[in-house]
N, C-alpha and C positions, 0 to 999 in steps of 0.2 A: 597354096591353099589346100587346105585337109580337105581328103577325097568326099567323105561321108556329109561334112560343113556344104560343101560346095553341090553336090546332089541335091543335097534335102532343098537348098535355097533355088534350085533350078528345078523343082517338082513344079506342076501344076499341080497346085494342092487340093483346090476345095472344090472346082468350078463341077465337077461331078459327083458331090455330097453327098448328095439326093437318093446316089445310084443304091441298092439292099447290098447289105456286106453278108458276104456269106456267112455263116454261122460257123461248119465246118474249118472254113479256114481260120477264123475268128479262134474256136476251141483249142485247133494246131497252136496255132501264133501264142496266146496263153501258154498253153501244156509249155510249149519249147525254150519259152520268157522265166518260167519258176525256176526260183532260186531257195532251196533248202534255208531253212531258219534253223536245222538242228544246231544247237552249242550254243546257243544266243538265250540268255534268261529271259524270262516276259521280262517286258520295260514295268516299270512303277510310273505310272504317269502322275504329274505332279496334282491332279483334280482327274475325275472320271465321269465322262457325261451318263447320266443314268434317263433323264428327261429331257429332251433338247430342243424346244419348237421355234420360239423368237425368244425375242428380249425380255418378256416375260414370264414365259412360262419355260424355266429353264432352271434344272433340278440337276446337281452335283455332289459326290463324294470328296472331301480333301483328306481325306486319310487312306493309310494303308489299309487297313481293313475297311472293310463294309459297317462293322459295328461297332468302330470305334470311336465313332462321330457322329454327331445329327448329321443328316442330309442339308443340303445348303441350294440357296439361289446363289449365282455367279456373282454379286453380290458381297455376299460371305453372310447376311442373316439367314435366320435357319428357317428352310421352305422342309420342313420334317415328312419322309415317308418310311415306313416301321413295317419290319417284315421278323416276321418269325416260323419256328419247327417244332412239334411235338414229336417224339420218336416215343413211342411208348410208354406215355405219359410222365418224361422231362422234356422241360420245355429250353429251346435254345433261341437265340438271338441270332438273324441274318445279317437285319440291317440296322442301324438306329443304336444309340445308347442305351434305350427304356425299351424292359424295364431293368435296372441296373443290377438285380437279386436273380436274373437268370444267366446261366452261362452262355459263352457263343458256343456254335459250332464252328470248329478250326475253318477257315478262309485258306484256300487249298492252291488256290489260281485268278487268274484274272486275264482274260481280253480285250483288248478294244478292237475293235475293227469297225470298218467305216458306218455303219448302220447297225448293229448292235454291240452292248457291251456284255459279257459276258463271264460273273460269281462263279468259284465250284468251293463249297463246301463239305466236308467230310471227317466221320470219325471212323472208328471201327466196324461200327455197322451200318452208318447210312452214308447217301453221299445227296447232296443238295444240288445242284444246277438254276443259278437265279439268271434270267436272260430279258434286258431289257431291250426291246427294238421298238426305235423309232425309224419307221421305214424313209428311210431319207434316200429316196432315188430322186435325183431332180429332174428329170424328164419324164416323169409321172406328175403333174401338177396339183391333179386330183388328190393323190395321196401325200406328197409332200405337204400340202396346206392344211392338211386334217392334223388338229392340235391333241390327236392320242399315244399314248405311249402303252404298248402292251408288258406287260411284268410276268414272266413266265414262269414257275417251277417246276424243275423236273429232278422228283425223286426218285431212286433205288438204291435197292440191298447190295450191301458190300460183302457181308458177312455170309450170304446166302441162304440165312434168315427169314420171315415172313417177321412184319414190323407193321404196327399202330401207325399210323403217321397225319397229323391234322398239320391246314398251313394257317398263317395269319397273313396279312395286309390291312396296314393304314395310310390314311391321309391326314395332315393337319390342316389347322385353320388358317396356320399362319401362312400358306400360300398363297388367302384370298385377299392379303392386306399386305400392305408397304411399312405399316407400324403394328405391329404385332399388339406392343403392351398397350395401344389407347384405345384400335380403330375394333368396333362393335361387328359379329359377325353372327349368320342366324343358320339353318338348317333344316333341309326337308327332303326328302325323299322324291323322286321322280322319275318313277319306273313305267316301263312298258310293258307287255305281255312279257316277250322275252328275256328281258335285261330287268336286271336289278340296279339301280341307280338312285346314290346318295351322293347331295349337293349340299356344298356350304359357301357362302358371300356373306359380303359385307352388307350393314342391313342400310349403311346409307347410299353404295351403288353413285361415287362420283364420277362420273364414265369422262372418261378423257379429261380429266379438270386438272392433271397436273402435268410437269414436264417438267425432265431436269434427267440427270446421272442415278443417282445414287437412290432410284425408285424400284418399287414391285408394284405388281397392280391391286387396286382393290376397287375393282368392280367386273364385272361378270360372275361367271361361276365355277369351284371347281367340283368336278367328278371322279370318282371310284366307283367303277361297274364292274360285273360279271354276267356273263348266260344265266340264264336261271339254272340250278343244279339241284339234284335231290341233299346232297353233300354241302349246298351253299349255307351260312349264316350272314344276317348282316344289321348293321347297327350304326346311329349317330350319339355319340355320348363323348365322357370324355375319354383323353390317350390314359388314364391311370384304369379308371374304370375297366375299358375293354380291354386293355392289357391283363389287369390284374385277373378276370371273368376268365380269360381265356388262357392265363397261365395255370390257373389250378386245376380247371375242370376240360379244356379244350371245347370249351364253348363259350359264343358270347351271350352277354346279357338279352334277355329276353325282349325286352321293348328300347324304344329309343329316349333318350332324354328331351325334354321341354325345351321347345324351342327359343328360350329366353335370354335374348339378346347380350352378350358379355365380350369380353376383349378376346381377341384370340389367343394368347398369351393366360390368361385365366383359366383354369383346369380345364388346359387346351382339349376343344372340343376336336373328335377326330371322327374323320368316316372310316368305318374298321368292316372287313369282309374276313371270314374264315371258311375253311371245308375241311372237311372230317372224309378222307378217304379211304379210311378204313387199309385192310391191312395189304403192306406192298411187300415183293420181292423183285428178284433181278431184273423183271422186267419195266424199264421205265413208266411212271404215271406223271400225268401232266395236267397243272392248275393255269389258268389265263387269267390276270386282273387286268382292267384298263383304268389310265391316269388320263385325267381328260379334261382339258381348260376352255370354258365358253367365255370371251371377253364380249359377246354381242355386236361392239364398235369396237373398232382396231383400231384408225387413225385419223385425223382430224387434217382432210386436204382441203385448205386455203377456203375452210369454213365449212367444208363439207365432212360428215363424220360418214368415213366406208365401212363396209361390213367384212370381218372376212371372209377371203375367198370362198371355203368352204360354203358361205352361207349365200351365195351369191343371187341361188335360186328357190329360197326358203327354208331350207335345211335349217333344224333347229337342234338343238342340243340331243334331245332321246335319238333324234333318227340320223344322227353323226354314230351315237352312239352303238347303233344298230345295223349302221352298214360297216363300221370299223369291227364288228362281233363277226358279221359275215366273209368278212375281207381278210380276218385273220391268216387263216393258214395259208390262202394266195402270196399273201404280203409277207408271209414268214417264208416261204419257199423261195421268192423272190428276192429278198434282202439278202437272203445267202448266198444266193446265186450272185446276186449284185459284188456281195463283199467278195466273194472267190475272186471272180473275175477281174476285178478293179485291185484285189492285194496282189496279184499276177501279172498284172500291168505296171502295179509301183514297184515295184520289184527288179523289172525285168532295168525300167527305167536307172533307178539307185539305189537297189539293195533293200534288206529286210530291213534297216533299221530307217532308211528310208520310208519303205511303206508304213512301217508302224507311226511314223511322227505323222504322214497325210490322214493315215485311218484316224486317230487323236483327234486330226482339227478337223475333218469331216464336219462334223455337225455341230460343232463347236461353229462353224464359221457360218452357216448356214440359219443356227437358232440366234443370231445377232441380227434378222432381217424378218419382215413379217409380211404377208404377201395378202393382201385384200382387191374386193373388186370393184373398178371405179361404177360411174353413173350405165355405164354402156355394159357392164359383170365384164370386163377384159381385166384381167388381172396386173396390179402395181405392186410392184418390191419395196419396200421402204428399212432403208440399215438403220442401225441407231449406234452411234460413234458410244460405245460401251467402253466403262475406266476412263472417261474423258470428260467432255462437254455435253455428251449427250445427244449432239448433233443429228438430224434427221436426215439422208438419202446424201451424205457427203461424201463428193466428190474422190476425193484422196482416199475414201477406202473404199469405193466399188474399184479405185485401180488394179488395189492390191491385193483385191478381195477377186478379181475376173477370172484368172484364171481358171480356178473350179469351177466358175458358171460357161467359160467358154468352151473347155473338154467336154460336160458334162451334159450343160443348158444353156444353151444361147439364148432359147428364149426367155431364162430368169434374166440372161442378160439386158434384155428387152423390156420387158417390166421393171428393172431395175433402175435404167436411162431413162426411161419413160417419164414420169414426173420431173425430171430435171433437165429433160428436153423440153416439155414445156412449159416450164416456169420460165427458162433460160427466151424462149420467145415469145414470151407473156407481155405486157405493158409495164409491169411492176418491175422487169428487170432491164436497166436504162443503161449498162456495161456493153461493151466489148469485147469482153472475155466474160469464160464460164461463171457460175456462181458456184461457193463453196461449198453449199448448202441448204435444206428450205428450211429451217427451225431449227428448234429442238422437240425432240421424240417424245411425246406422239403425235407433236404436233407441228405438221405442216403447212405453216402458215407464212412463210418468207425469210429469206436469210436473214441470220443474226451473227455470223460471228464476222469480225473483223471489221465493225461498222454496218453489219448486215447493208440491206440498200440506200443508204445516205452516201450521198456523193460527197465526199470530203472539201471542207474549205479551202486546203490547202493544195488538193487535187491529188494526195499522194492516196494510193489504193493498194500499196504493196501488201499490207494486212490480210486481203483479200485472196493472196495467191491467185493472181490474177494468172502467170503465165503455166505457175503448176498444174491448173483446174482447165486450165483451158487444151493445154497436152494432154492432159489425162484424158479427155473426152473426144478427142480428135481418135487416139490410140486405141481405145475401144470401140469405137465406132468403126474405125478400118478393120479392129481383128475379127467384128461381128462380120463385115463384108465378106471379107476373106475367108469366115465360115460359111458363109451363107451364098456366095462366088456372086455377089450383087448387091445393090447397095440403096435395095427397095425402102429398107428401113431409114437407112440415114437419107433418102429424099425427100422424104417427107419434111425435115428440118434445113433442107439444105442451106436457106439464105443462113441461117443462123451460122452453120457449119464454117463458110466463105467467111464470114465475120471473125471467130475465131482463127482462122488461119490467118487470114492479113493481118490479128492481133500479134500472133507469133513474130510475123515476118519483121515487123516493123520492131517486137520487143524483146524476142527469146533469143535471141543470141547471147548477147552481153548484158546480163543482165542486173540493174539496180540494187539497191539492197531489201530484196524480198522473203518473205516465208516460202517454204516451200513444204509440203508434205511431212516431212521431217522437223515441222514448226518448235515442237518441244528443243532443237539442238538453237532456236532463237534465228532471227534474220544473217541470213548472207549475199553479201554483194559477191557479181562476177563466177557465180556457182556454176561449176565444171557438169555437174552431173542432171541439176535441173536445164541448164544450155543444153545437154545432150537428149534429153525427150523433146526439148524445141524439135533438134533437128530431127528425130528419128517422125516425132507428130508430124510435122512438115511433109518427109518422105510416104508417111502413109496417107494423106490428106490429097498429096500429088499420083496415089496407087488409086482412090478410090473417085478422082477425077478420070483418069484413064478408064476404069471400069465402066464410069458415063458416059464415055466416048467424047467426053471434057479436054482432048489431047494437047491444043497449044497450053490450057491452062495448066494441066499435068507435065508437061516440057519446061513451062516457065518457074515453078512452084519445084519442082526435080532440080532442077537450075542452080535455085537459090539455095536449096538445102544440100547441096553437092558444094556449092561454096563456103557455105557455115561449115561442113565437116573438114574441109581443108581447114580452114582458119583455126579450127575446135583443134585440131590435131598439134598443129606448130603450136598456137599458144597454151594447150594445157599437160605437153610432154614437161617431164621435168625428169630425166635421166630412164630408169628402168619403167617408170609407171608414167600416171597422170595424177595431175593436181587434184586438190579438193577446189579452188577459187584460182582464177587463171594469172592475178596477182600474188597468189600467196606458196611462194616455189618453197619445195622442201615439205609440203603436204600431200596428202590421199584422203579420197574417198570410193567406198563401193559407187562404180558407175552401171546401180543396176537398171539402169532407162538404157541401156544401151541391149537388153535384151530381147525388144520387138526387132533389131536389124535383122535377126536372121529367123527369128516365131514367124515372122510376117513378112519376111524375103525381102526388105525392104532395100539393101545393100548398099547402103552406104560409107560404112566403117569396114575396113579391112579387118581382116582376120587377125592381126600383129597386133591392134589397140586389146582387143579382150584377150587373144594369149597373153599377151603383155600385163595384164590387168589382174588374170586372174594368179599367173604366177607369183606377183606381188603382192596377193591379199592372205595366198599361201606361206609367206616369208609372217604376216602377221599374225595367224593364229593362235590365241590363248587359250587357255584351259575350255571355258565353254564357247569357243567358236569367235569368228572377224571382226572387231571391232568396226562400226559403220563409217567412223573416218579418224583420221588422227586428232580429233579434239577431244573424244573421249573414249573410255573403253568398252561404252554398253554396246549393243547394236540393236537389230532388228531381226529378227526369224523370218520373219516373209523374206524383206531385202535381201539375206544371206542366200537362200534361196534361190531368189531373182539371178545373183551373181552366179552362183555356183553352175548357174544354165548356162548362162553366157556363152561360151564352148559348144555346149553341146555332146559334153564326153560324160559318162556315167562315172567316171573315174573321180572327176572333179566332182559332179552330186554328191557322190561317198562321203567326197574328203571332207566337203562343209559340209556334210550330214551328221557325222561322227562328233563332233563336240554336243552339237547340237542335239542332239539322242542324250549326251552324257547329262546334258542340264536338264533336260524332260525328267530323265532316271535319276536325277541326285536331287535338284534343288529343295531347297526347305520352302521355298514361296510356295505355298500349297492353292494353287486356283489356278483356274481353267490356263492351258496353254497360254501363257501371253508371247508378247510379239516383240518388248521390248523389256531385253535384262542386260545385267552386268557379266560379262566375257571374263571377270576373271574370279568373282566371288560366287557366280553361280545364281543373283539373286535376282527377282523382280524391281525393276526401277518403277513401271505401272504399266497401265494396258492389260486387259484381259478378257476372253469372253468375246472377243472380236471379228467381224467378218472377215478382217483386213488378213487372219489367218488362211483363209482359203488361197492366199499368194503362193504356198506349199506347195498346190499343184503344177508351176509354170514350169520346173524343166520337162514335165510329162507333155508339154506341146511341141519339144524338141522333135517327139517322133510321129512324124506324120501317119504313120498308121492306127496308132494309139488314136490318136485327137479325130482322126475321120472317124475312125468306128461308132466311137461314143456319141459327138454332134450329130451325126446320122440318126442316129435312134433318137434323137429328141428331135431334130428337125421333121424326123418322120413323124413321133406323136403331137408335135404342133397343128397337125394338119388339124385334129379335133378340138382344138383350143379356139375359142374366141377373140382374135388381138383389132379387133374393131375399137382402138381406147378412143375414150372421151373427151372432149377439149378439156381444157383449164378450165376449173370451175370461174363462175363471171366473180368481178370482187364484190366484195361483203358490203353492204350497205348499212352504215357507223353512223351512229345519232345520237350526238351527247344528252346526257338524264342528270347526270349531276356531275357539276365540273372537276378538274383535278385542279391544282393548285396552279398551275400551269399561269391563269391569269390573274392571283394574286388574290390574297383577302382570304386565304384559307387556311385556320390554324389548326395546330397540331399537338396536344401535348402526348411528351415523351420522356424514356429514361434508357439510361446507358447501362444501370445496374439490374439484372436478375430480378423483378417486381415477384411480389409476393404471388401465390398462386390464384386464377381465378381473373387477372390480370384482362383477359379476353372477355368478360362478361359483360353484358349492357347494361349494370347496376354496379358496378367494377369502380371502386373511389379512387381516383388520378390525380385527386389532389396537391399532394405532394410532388408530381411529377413538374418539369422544363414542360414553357408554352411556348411556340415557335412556328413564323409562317412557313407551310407548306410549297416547294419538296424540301425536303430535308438528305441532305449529301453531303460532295466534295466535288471538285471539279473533274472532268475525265467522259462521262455518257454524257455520248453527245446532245447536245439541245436542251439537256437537263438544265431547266431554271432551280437555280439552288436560291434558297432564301434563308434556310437555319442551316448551319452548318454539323455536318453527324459526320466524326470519323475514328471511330470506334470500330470492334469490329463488331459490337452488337447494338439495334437499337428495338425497343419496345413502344409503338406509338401508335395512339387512335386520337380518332376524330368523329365528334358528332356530326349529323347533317340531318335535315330534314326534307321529307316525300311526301309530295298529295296526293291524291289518290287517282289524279291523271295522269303523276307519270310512274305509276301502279298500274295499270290499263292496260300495259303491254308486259304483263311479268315475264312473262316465259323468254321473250327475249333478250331481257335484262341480263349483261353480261359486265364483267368487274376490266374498267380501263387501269390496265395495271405500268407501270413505269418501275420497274424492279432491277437493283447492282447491291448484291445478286440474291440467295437464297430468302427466299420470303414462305410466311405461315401469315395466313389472309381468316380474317375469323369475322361474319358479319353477324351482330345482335347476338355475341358469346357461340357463333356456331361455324365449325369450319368451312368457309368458302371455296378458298384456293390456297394449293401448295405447290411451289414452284422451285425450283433450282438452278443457277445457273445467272444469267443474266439477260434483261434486253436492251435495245439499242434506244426504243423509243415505245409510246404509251401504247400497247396490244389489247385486245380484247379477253378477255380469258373466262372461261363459264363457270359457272356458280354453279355448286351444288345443291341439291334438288331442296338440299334440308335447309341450309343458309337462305336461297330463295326465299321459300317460306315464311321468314322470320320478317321478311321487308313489309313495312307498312306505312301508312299515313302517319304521318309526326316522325319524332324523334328515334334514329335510328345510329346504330356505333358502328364503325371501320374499328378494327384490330388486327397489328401485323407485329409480327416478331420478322428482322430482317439479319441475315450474320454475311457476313463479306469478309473476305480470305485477302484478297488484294487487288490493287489498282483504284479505281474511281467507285463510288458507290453513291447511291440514290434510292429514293422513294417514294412514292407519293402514286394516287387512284382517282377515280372517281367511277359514274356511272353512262352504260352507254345500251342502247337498245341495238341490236345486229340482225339484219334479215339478209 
């Protein structure tokens, strides 16, 4: 057994956390860990976070330049922010296409590093410095949740020159909306003494009315502020207007334009600030903009709509705004300090090219999560499975995503498990094993994928990932203990805890033909790699009984998982490696579940499975890094990762770090880091923008000095945190108003063909359209009564119904019983209700928007849905329902 492997596994790791780590020693250990970057080019990363807060407010470059693209959400439509230079009165382009008649200034370099990214542009005489930080410490909770991003510029003289120099910053509309060309957006000003503060939203403000993937939001507000300055201008008009104002004269238009409601896409309206600072030389001068998103409501838990964090205590938009103006230069001092020290530590870990791929996914992994405060203000995480399903607080990637919250913030860990701790011992969830999921994003309101909570007719639940979710959550819960040297937090859950282990015992071994994590590679029976987080969950599940002084149970439960790794061993050897499926000799797969054995001392595999392991995954490397198993040649960047720790030698880090750097710097897939590409073309297969990227940091837990330092300092600032959480809100109390088709007698006409426009309107002639009883599908969602058959992949269908004015009485609560396979456009009396994406399992409640409401009255009123389905079972069909 390797000297360093076998120490680190016999440290007493955590049990004195608590204890101040010296500082001095802390700077030594740094200083002695850097490793020179000279002769290494900056990386090109293939997207550049520029705005990075959650899943929606999350602002990116895909180009090599600054100016040679719109700005984009993660997404890829374009969330537009527009930066420009006057030197002497020519005017140059930073950021942004427009306007496309001025030239750039040459794009000189580029940074990423973990919390700011960092422009330098330069000609002969000037030199630009654009510096975006979003202060992403996560054991500051306070700052971390504040939805600001500061925009910095720092100009001087090259030439050694004195130089005219005015800047520009915009914002566009299309950041406050999800459809740019249709959805209506208005603008006004909202300043304080201090700050200068210009706001633009959508003017119908649907707050949480939709869910799905492939969304942005459009409701709350966004902001572009400044200090107030002698040198400041500011303005709301359009991006041609203030562009064009302040390309000739380096000043903007004098007044704001009319607040008159239009698309945001339509001579896009823009919040634009400029300063005139007059003339600079060699001495650096420095302008601050703030990019700043108020969503009001953040997430919709199991009926209840939370505020975020930041707001938790009435904090409102101007006075976010005004303590992020104050907070500056603290948070800019800090962040540096933060990135030094942390690129110091990746470094020492696996090299510069290492550290540069963790700096990348930093906040990338981080703005795929959105952190609000339940009933009690303790603060809840909620992911959103991005380039996916959409998925809310799922399982399978806080696994992948832990690492960076365990180094860094156990307590994001914490708020993170938190909702899905108690969903998991809620009433509503009637399993065994973990759930996969509570929703879809933003709305968590109960599992949906894989049958969400319907107990199957035929009893099979493998859909579910029943034994991967339930690993995963055992696994994290031991490594919080293991941080935390106690296991106060997981008692709180423990019957549930017990449940899930005797789930394992009895089903994670050999295991059926189930999904696993890696669902996209389809179901696999007898799987080598999910049987081996059984075992490894088991062993920590039997660490964190012991911890409770639980000891026969920790003996008996040690026992059993010491017998599954014999078994595990003899049946999945197949000469130099191990199998992918313990039937299927002559295969491989990455066995990265087998990397808590030695994270978490758990010790139950020899050291000869993973040198064995990893030497073999070495004989497989392609052009951009390991294939994730022999069936196909894409992989996973986390996983690879995951593996490349295994060991625990920095040697091995490098080596699977090395292709993987090459694909970051080469790929033509231009968007955010993803997680999952092709190993020998280079290219993105999907996935992107994902927290599951924060798995980058797992061989950083190899060294126990690194991981104490870090959890330390958050465990320390938890002390001032609030984690008093809330129980599970009680369930929603459902009162049908008008039926769905559900009990029959409910027609529908419809058409399969593209209806002329206007199609949506409650004067709209359907004449000509198919009359057919309601739902309308195929077979497949479950309990869907199909009665006209729809299997196309588009259909356009309403239905009239009629309202008295009694069950009008209760409007506000009136909510749309929706039965959706899958994307739907929901239109009541010609006005948009609900848009949704994705699918459900069974009829949900879903809120109406404030304007559709509206439109309900006594007599005769119209249902409108355009519905399009990709594949498998599809369905449709509504009605109406009052929700308290």
């Amino acid at each position: 057994m390797k000297t360093t492997r076998c120490l680190a596994r016999h440290l007493v790791v955590f049990g004195c956390l608590m204890a101040p780590v010296a500082l001095s020693l802390a700077h030594a250990y740094a200083q002695n860990r850097t490793i020179s970057a000279e002769g290494l080019p900056p990386l090109r990363p293939p997207s550049v976070p520029l705005v990075a807060h959650d899943p929606y407010f999350s602002i990116w470059s895909n180009s090599n330049k600054l100016y040679s693209d719109r700005t984009r959400h993660w997404t890829g439509r374009e969330n537009q922010l527009s930066a420009m230079v006057r030197v002497d009165g020519e005017t140059f382009r930073l950021m942004g296409k427009d306007p496309e008649e001025s030239a750039s200034l040459p794009q000189t370099n580029l940074s990423v590093l973990p919390t700011r990214t960092i422009y330098t542009f330069a000609n002969e005489k000037i030199e630009v410095q654009l510096t975006f930080l979003t202060p992403a410490i996560p054991s500051d909770f306070e700052v971390l949740a504040r939805p600001v991003t500061y925009v910095t510029y720092q100009v001087r003289s090259l030439d050694r020159k004195k130089h005219k120099v005015e800047l520009y910053a915009d914002a566009g509309a299309d950041i406050a909306v999800t459809e740019a060309d249709r959805q209506q957006v208005s603008w006004n000003r909202d300043s304080a003494n201090n700050i200068t503060a210009l706001r633009i939203g959508s003017v119908v403000q649907p707050v949480l009315a939709k869910r799905g993937d492939d969304l942005r939001i459009d409701w709350g507000y966004l902001y572009l502020a400044a200090p107030n300055a002698k040198d400041l201008q500011s303005v709301l008009t359009s991006r041609s207007n203030a562009q064009a104002a302040w390309g000739r004269t380096g000043k903007l238009p004098n007044t704001d334009e009319p607040s008159t409601p239009r698309a945001a896409n339509d001579n896009s309206p823009v919040a634009a600030l400029s300063f005139n600072i007059g003339s600079v030389g060699v001495e650096p001068v420095k302008r601050t903009v703030m990019v700043a998103y108020d969503d009001e409501y953040s997430i919709n838990w199991m009926g209840k709509r939370l505020r975020p964090y930041w707001r938790r205590n009435g904090m409102d938009a101007l006075g976010l705004l005004q303590v992020a103006a104050r907070d500056y230069e603290s948070l800019n001092t800090r962040s540096a300090a933060f990135d030094t020290e942390l690129m110091a530590d990746l470094r020492a870990v696996g090299g510069e090219k290492y550290a540069r791929i963790v700096a990348l996914s930093h906040r990338e992994a981080l703005a795929a999560q959105k952190i609000v405060a339940d009933a009690n203000g303790a603060p809840l995480s909620f992911s959103k499975e991005n380039n996916s399903n959409g998925s809310i607080g799922t399982v399978d990637l806080m696994y992948p995503a832990s690492p960076q919250m365990m180094l860094l913030s156990p307590t994001l860990l914490k708020a993170t498990m938190e909702p899905i701790m108690l969903y998991s011992s809620g009433s509503r969830w009637k399993f065994d094993f973990a759930p996969h999921d509570m929703g879809v994003y933003p709305q968590a309101t109960g599992m949906l994928y894989g049958g969400g909570e319907s107990v199957p007719a035929n009893g099979d639940v493998s859909g579910k990932m029943p034994v991967e979710e339930s690993g995963n959550m055992l696994l994290l819960l031991a490594g919080l203990s293991k941080i935390e040297g106690n296991t106060k937090y997981a008692d709180r859950h423990w019957p549930t805890i017990v449940k899930w282990a005797n789930y394992l015992i009895s089903k994670g071994y050999d295991l059926d033909n189930q999904l696993s994590t890696d669902d996209f590679a389809g179901h696999l029976a007898h799987n080598v790699n999910l049987s081996g987080k059984s075992i490894e969950a088991l062993g920590a599940y039997a660490q964190m009984c012991e911890m409770r002084g639980e000891t026969a149970e920790a003996k008996r439960v040690r026992g059993i998982a010491e017998g599954m790794t014999q078994q595990w061993i003899a049946a999945a050897k197949d000469g130099d490696h191990y199998k992918l499926a313990f039937d299927k000799p002559g295969t491989w797969s990455q066995k990265y579940n087998l990397v808590w054995d030695n994270i978490l001392g758990i010790n139950l595999f020899p050291d000869s499975v993973t040198d064995a392991e990893v030497a073999y995954y070495k004989t497989k490397i392609n052009r951009y890094g390991v294939p994730l198993d022999s069936r196909e040649t894409y992989t996973k960047l986390d996983w690879t990762l995951w593996s490349a720790a295994l060991t625990g030698r920095k040697a091995d880090v490098m080596a699977f770090t090395d292709p993987i750097y090459d694909f970051a710097n080469e790929s033509s897939s231009r968007v955010p880091l993803t997680d999952w590409y092709r190993t020998i073309q280079g290219t993105q297969v999907n996935f992107k923008a994902r927290s599951a990227i924060g798995g980058v940091f797992m061989p950083v837990l190899n060294d126990r000095t690194i991981w104490t330092k870090w959890a330390a300092r958050d465990l320390t600032a938890s002390k001032n945190i609030n984690l008093n959480w809330a129980p599970l809100p009680p369930p929603q109390q459902i009162t049908p108003v008008l039926p769905t088709s559900a009990g029959g007698g409910v027609i529908w006409s419809y058409t399969t063909s593209t209806p002329s426009g206007g199609w949506y309107g409650s004067e709209y002639n359907d004449a000509n359209w198919q009359r057919g009883e309601g739902g309308l599908g195929t077979q497949g969602p479950p309990d869907a009564v199909i009665r006209t058959r729809w299997n196309t992949p588009d259909i356009w269908a309403r239905r009239e119904f009629t309202l008295t004015q009694q069950q009008l009485a209760n409007r506000d609560e009136l909510q749309l019983s929706l039965y959706h396979d899958e994307d739907a456009e929901v239109y009541i009396n010609g006005v948009e209700a609900v848009s949704v994406s994705g699918y459900t399992s069974a009829y949900e409640p879903f809120q109406i928007s404030k304007a559709a409401l509206a439109t309900l009255k006594p007599g005769k009123n119209v249902f409108a849905v355009h519905v399009h389905q990709t594949g498998g079972g599809q369905f449709i069909d509504m009605g109406l329902v009052t929700v308290k």
